[in-house]
BALOBA-1460 file (C-alpha; in Angstrom, 3 decimals):
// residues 136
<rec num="1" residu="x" x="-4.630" y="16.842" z="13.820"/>
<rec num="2" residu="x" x="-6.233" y="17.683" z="10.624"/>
<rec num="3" residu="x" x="-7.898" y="20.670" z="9.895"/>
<rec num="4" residu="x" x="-10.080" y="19.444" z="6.551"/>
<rec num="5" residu="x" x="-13.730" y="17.684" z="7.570"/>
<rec num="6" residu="x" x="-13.867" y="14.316" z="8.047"/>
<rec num="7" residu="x" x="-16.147" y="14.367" z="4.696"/>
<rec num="8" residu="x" x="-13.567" y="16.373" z="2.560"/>
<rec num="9" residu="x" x="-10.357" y="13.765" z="3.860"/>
<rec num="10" residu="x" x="-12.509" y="11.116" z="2.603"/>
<rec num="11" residu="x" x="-12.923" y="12.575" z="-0.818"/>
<rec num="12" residu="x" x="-9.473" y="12.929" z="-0.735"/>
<rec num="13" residu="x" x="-8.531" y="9.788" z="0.021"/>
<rec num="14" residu="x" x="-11.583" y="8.431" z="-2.267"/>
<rec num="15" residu="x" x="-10.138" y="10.333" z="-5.228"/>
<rec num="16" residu="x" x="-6.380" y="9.219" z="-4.460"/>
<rec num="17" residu="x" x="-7.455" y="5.566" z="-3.933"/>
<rec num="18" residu="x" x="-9.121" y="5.298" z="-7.313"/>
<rec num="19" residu="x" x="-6.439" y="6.894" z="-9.178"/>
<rec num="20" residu="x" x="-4.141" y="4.378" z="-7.362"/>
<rec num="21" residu="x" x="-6.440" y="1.473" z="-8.393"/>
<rec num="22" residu="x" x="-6.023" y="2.251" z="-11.933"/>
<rec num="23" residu="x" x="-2.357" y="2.070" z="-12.154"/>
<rec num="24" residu="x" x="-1.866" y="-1.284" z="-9.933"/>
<rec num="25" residu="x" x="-4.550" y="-2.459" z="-13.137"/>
<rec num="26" residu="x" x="-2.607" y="-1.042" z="-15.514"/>
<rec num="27" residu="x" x="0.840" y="-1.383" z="-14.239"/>
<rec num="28" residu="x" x="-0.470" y="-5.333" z="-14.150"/>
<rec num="29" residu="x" x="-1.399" y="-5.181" z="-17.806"/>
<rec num="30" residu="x" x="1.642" y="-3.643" z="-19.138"/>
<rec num="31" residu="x" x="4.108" y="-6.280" z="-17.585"/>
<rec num="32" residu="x" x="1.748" y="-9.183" z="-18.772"/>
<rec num="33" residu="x" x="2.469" y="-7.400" z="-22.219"/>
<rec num="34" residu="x" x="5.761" y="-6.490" z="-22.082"/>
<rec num="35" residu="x" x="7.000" y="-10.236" z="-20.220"/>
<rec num="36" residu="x" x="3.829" y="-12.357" z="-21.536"/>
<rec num="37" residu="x" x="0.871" y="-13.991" z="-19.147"/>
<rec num="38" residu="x" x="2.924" y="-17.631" z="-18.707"/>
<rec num="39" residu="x" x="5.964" y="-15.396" z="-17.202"/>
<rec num="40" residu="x" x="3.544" y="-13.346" z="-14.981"/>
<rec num="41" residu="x" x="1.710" y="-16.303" z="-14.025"/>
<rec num="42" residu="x" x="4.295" y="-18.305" z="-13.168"/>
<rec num="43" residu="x" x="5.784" y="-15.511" z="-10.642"/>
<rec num="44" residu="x" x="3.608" y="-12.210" z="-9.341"/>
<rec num="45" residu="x" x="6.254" y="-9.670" z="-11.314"/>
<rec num="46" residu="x" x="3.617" y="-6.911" z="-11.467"/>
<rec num="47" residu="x" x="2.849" y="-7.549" z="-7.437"/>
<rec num="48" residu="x" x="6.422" y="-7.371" z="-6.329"/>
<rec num="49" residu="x" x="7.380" y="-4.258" z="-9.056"/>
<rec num="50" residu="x" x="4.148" y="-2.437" z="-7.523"/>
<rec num="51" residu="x" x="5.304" y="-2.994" z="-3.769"/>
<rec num="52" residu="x" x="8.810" y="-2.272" z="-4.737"/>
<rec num="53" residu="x" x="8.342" y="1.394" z="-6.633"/>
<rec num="54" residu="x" x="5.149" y="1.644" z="-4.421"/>
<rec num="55" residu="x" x="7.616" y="1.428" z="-1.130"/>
<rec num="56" residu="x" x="9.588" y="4.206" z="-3.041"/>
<rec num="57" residu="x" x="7.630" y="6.320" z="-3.741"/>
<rec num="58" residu="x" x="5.822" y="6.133" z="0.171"/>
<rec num="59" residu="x" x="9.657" y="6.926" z="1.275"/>
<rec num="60" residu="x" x="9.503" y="9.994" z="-1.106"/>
<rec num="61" residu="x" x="6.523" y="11.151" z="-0.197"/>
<rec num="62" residu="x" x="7.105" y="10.833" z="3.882"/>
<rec num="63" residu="x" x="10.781" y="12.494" z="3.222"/>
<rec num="64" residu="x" x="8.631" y="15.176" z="1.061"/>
<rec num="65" residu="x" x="5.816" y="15.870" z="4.121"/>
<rec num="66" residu="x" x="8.274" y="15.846" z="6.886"/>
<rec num="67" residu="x" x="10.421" y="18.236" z="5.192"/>
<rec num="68" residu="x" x="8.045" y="20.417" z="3.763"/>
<rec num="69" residu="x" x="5.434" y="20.729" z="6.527"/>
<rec num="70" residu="x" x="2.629" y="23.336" z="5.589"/>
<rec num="71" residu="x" x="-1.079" y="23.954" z="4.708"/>
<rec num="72" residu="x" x="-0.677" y="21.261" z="1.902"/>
<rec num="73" residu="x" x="0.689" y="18.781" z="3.770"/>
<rec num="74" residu="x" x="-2.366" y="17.124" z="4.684"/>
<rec num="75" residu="x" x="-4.046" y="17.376" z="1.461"/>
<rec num="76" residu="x" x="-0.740" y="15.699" z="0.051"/>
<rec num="77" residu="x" x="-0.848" y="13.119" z="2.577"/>
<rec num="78" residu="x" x="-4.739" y="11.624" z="2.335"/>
<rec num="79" residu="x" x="-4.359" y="12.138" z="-1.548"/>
<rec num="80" residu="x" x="-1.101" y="10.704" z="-2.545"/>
<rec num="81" residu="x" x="-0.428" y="8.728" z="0.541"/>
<rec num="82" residu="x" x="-3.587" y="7.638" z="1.828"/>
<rec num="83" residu="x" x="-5.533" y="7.517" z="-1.382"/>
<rec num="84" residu="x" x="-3.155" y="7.257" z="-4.469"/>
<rec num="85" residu="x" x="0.085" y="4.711" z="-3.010"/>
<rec num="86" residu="x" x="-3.149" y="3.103" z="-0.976"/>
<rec num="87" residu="x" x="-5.076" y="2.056" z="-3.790"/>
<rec num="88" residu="x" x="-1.529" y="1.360" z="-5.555"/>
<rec num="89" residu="x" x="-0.183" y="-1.043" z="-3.131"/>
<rec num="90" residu="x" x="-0.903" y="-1.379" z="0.923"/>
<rec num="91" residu="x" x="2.328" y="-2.610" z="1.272"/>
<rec num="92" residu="x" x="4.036" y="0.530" z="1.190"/>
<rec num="93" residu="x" x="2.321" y="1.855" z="4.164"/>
<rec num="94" residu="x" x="3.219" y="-1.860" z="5.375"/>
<rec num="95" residu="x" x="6.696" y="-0.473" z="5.035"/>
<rec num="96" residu="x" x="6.592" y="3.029" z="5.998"/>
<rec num="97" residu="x" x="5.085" y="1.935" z="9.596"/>
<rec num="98" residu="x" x="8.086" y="-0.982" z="9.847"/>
<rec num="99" residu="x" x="10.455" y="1.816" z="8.974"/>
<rec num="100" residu="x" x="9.124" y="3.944" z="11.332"/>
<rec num="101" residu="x" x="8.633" y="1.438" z="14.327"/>
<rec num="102" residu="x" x="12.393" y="0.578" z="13.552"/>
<rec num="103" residu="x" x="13.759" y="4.080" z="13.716"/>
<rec num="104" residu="x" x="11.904" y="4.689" z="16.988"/>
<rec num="105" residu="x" x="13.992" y="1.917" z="18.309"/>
<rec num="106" residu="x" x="10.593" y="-0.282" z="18.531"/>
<rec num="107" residu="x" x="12.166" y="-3.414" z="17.396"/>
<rec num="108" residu="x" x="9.448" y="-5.957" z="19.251"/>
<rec num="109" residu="x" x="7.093" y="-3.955" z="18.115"/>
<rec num="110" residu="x" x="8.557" y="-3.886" z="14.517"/>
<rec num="111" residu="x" x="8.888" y="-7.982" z="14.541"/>
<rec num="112" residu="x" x="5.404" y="-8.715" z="16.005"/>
<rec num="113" residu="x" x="4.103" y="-6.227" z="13.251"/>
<rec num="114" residu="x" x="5.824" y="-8.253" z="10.571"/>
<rec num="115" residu="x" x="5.232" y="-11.721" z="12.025"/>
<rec num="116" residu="x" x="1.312" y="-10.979" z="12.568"/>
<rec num="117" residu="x" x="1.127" y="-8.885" z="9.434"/>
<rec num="118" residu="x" x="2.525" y="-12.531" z="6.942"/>
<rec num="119" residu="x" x="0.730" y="-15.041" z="9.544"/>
<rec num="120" residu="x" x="-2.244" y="-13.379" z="9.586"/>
<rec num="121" residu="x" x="-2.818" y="-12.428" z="6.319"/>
<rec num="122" residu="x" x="-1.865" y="-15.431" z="4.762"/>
<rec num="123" residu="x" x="-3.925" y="-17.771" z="7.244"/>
<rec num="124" residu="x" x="-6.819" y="-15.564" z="6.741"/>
<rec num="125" residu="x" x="-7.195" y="-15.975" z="3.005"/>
<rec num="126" residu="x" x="-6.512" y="-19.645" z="3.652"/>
<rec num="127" residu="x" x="-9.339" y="-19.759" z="6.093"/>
<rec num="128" residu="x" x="-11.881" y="-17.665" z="3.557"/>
<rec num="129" residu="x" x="-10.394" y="-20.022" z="0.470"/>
<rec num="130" residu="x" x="-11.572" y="-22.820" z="3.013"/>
<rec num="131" residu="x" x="-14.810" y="-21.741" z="3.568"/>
<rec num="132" residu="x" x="-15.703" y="-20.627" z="0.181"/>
<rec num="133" residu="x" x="-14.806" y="-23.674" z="-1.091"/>
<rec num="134" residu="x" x="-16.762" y="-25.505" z="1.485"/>
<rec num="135" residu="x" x="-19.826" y="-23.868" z="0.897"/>
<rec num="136" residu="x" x="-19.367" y="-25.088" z="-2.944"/>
């Protein structure tokens, strides 16, 4: 249970969450530099490289909390978790809640997470692409 106001954890995770933002912009820049926009656009490099060190550095950061415990911990959390790896790429939560339904032995649980997660993600931006484009 936290201790901080529910208006302070949002700052937190407001603060985090734009700081994130920035470097999935920026991390997309550089490899559009450093591999040139026909590489990048024909495969999402900077996507997968975010999710990838993103999904690191959530592991990190969980081993980091659990282990450390303390007064900080939920400042640490909202900012870095929440807020910075948030705004950085949702994907590594994606994967620190798989992980964790996994090592609870929730392996159902795990596969109708992943299963709902792809289907209905992807089908819902189909279904906006379809009515935006309807409505053209």
């Amino acid at each position: 249970m936290s201790t901080l106001s529910p208006s302070i954890a949002t700052l937190y995770v407001a603060l985090g969450g734009g700081v994130g933002a920035a470097l999935r912009y920026q991390t997309g820049r550089a490899m559009t530099q450093w591999l040139g926009a026909p590489i990048v656009g024909a495969f999402p490099f900077a996507t997968l490289a975010v999710n990838a060190v993103g999904s690191l550095l959530m592991g990190l950061l969980a081993g980091w909390l659990v282990r450390s415990g303390g007064a900080m911990s939920e400042q640490a959390r909202l900012l870095l978790g929440v807020g910075v790896l948030g705004g950085f790429t949702t994907f590594s939560a994606f994967s620190l809640e798989m992980v964790l339904l996994i090592e609870r032995g929730q392996y159902l649980f795990a596969t109708l997470y992943a299963v709902l997660s792809f289907a209905l993600g992807i089908s819902g931006l189909m279904v906006g692409l379809a009515l935006m484009r309807m409505t053209a």
